[in-house]
N, C-alpha and C positions, 0 to 999 in steps of 0.2 A: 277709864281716863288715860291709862297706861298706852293702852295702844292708838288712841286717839291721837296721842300727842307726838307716838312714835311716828301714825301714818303721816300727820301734818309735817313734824322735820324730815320725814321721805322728799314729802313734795319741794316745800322751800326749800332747803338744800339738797337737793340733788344734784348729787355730779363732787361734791365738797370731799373734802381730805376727814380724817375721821382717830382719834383718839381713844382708843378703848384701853383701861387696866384694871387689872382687880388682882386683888390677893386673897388668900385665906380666911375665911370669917372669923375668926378669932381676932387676926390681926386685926383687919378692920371694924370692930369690938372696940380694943383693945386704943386705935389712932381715935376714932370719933370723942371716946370716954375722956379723954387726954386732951382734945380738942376744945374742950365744952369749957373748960379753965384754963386757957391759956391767953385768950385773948376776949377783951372785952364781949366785944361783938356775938364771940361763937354759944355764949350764955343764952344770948337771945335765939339765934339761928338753930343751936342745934339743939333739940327737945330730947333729954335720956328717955322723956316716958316713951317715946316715939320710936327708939332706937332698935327696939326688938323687930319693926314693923317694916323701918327700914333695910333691915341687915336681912330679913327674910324678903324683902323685894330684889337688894343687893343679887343675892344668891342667883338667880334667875335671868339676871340681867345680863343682856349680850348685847353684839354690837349694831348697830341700825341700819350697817350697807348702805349706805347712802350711793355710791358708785363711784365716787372719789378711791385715794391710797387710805389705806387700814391702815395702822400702825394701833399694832397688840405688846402688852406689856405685864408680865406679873409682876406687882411692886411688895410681895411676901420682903423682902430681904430690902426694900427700900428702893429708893430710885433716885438720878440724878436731881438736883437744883439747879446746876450751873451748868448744862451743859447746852 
């Protein structure tokens, strides 16, 4: 399903600007866990049973090239809001 979905946003967006970041699998652990009770919504959205299966897809996960600008980020130590 994974690469299915990747080949499909190849084709639709091709040529698009591109957002990749990741940090540390602990942290990001660590932010979803945190997530799950903070706001109503993420109760529903995010599934802790799920979380293991996620964080192990997370891992692997790189950026799609689409042939647009990359702009690469590790958000280990946090990252802008306001900028």
């Amino acid at each position: 399903m994974r690469r299915a979905c990747r080949a499909r946003a190849r084709t639709v967006l091709a040529g698009s600007s591109e957002v990749f970041c990741w940090c540390q699998r602990a942290i990001a652990e660590t932010r979803k866990r945190a997530k799950s009770g903070r706001h109503a919504i993420h109760g529903v959205v995010i599934n802790l049973a799920l979380l293991d299966d996620a964080l192990a897809t997370a891992v692997t996960a790189a950026p799609s090239r689409l042939g647009g600008a990359l702009f690469e980020g590790d958000t280990t130590d946090g990252f802008m809001t306001d900028a």
